[in-house]
C-alpha positions as CSV (number, residue, x, y, z in Angstrom):
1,X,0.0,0.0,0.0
2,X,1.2,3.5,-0.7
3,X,2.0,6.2,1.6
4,X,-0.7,9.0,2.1
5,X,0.1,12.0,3.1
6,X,-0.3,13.9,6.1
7,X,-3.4,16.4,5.9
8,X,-2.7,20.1,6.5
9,X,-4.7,21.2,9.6
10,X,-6.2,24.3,8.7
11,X,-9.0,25.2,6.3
12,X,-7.9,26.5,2.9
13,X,-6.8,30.0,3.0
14,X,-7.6,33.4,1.2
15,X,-5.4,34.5,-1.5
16,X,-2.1,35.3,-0.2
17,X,-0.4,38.8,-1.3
18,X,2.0,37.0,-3.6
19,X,0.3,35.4,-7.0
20,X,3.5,33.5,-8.9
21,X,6.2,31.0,-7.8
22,X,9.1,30.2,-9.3
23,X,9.2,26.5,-9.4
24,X,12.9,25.0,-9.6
25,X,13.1,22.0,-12.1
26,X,15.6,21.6,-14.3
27,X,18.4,20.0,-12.9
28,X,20.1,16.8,-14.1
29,X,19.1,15.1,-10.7
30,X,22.8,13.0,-11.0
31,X,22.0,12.0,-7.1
32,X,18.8,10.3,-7.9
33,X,20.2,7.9,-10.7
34,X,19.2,5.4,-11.8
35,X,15.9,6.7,-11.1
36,X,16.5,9.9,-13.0
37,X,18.0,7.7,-16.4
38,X,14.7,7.8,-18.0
39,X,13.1,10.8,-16.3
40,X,13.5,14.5,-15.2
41,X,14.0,14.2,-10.9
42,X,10.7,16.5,-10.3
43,X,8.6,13.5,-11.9
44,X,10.0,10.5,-10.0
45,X,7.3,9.4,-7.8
46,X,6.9,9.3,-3.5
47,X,4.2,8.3,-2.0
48,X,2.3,7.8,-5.2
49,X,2.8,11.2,-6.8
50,X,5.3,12.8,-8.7
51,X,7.6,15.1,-6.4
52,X,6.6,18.4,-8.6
53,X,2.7,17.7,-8.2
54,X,3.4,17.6,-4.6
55,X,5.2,21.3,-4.8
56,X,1.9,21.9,-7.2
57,X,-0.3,20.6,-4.9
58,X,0.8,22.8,-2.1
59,X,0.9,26.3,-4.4
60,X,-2.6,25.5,-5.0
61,X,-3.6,25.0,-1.6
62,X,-1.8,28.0,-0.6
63,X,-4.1,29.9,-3.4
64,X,-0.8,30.4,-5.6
65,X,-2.5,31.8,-8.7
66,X,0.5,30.8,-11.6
67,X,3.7,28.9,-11.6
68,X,6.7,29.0,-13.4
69,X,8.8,26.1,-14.0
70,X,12.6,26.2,-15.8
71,X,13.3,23.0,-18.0
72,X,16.4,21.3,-19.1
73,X,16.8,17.6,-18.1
74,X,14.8,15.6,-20.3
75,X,12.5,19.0,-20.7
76,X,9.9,17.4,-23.0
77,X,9.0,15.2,-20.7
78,X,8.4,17.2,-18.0
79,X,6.7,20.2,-20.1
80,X,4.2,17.7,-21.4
81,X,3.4,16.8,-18.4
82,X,2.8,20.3,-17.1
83,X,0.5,20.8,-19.3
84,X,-1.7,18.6,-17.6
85,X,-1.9,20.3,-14.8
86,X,-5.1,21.9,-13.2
87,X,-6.0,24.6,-11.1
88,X,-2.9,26.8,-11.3
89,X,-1.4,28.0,-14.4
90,X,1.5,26.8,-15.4
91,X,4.5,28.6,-17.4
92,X,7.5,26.9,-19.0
93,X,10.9,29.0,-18.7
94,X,13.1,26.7,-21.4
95,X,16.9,26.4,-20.6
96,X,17.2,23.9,-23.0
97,X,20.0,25.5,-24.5
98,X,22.2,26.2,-21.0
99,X,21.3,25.3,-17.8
100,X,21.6,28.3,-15.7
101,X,21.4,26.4,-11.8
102,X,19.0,28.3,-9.0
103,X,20.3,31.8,-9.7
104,X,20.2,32.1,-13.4
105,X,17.7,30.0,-13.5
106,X,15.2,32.7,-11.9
107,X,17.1,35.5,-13.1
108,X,16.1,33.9,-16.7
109,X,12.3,33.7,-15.7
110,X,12.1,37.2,-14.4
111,X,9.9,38.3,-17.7
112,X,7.3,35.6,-16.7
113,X,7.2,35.8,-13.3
114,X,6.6,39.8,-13.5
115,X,5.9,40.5,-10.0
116,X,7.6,42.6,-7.3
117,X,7.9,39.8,-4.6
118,X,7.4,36.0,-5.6
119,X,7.6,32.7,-4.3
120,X,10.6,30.1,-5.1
121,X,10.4,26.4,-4.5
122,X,12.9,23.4,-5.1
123,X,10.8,20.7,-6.6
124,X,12.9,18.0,-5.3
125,X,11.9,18.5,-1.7
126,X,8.6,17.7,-0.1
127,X,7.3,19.0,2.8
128,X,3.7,19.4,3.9
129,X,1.7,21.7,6.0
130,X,1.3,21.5,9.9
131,X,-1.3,23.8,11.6
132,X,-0.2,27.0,9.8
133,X,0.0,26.6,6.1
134,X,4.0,27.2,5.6
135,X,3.3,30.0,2.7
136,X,1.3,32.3,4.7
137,X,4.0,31.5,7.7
138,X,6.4,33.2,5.1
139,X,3.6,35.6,3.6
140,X,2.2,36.9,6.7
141,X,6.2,37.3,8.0
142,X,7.1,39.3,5.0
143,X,8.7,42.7,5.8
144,X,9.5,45.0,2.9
145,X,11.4,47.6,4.6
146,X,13.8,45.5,6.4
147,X,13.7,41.8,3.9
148,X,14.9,41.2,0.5
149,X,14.5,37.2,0.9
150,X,12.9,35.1,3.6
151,X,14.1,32.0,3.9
152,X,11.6,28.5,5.2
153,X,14.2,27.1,7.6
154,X,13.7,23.5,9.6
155,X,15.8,22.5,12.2
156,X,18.2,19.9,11.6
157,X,16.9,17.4,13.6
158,X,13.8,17.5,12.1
159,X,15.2,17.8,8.7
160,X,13.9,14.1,7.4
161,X,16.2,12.4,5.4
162,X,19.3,15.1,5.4
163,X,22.7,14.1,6.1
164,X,24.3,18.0,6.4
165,X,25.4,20.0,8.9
166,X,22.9,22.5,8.9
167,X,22.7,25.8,7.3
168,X,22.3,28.8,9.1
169,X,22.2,30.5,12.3
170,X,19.0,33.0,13.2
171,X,19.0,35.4,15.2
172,X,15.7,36.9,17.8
173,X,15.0,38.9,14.8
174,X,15.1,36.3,12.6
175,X,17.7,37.6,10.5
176,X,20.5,34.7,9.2
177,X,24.1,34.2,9.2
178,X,25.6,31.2,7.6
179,X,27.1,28.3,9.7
180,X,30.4,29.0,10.5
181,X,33.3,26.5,9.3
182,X,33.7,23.8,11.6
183,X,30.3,23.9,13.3
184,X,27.1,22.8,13.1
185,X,24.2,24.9,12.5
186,X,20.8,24.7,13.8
187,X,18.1,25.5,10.9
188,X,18.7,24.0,7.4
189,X,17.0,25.7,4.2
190,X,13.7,24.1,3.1
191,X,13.9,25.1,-0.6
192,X,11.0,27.3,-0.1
193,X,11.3,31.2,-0.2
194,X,10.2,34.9,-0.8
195,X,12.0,36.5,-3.0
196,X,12.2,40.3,-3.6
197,X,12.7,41.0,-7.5
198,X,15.1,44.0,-6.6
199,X,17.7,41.2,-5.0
200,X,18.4,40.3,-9.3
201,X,18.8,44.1,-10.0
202,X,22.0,44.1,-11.8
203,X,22.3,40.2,-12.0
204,X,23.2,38.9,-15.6
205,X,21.1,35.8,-17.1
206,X,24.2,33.4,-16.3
207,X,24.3,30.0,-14.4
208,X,24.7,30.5,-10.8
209,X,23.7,29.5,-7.5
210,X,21.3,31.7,-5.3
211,X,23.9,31.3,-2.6
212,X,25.7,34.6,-4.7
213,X,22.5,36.0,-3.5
214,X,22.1,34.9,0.0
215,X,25.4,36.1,0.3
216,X,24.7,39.5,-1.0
217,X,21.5,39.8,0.9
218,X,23.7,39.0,4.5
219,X,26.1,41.3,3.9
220,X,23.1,43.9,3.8
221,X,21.1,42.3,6.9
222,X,18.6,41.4,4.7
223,X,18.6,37.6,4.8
224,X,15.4,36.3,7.1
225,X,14.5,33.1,8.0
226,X,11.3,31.7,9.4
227,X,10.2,27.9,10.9
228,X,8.7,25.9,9.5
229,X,5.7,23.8,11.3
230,X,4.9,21.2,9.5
231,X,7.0,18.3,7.9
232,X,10.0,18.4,5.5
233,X,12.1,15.6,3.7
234,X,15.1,15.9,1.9
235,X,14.3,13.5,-1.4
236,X,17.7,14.0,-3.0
237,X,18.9,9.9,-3.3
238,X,16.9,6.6,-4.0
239,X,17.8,5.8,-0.6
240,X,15.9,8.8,0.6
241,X,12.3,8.1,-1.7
242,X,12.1,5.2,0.3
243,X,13.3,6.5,3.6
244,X,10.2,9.6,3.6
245,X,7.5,7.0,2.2
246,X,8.3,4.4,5.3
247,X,8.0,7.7,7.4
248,X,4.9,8.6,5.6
249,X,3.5,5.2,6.6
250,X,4.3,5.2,9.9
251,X,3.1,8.7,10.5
């Protein structure tokens, strides 16, 4: 019998004040092989659904209006099947041609995603909703004056599946600093974040990571973080599909 699910517990919300997300899909998923041999990593399947229609699943619930997805791995695939998805609009950002990582990779998709403040999400994690619905967490945290990204942080040792060290320290404010060398740090990075459009001002369409950004976005105290309340898994390995779906089971 397959896994279900967890149920968020908490009735669907109103619109939050961000419409688009950027959803992160096109890289080569080399730590999920063999799996990923004959398909892109956001469609290999846990707990009887493709990881991206999990991401999916929770932009809708969240009352996301549009996504964008990047393409590159085996992009036919995983366009055609976008364009069976319902109840959110879907827009393909094509990187066929180079793969541009997380940075470039939004910096790319900035024409489509046209808003002032959007949503990014890894499509190779999973996580699911606890009492508060982990989008308004961020939405409803959101601080303009002082923010120009706001991070979805777990801590480590509820960080299902992950084998690191941690990512960041946070502050009373909230406000992060990475771990220092050597140590371990308490809250890892969820894949899931608000994203100012100002932070790319400047930024070429190049491949790079988003950790330039982070980066640039500590050095100017604007780096937040938030926790999250619900559950997360790291799906990054074979090892790990069947690791979350035996968790899954046993609740």
């Amino acid at each position: 019998m397959k896994a279900e699910p967890p149920r968020a517990l908490r009735p669907s919300p109103s619109s939050p004040p961000v419409r688009t997300a950027m959803v992160l899909a096109a890289g080569l998923g080399k730590r999920m092989r063999p799996l990923t041999a004959t398909r892109p990593k956001p469609m290999v399947a846990v707990a009887g659904k493709p990881l991206i229609d999990h991401a999916l699943d929770r932009l809708r619930s969240a009352g996301i209006a549009r996504a964008v997805v990047n393409v590159h791995y085996l992009a036919d695939a995983l366009e055609s099947h976008m364009r069976r998805a319902r109840g959110i609009e879907v827009l393909i950002s094509d990187e066929r041609a180079l793969l541009l990582e997380t940075g470039g990779g939004i910096a790319k998709a900035l024409p489509l995603i046209e808003d002032d403040l959007f949503l990014a999400v890894n499509s190779d994690n999973l996580w699911f909703d606890g009492p508060v619905d982990a989008i308004r967490l961020l939405c409803d945290r959101w601080d303009d004056a002082t923010m120009d990204v706001l991070l979805l942080l777990v801590p480590l040792a509820r960080a299902n599946c992950h084998r690191g060290q941690g990512d960041f320290h946070m502050d009373a404010s909230g406000k992060l600093a990475r771990r220092r060398p050597g140590r371990v740090a308490p809250f890892v990075f969820t894949g899931v974040q608000l994203i100012a459009r100002r932070l790319f001002d400047g930024i070429a369409i190049e491949p790079f990571s988003m950790n330039r950004l982070f980066d640039k976005a500590i050095a100017a105290g604007r780096l937040y973080g938030i926790v999250h309340q619900g559950l997360w898994f790291d799906v990054g390995t074979p090892p790990a599909v069947a690791q979350t779906e035996a968790l899954l089971a046993h609740g």
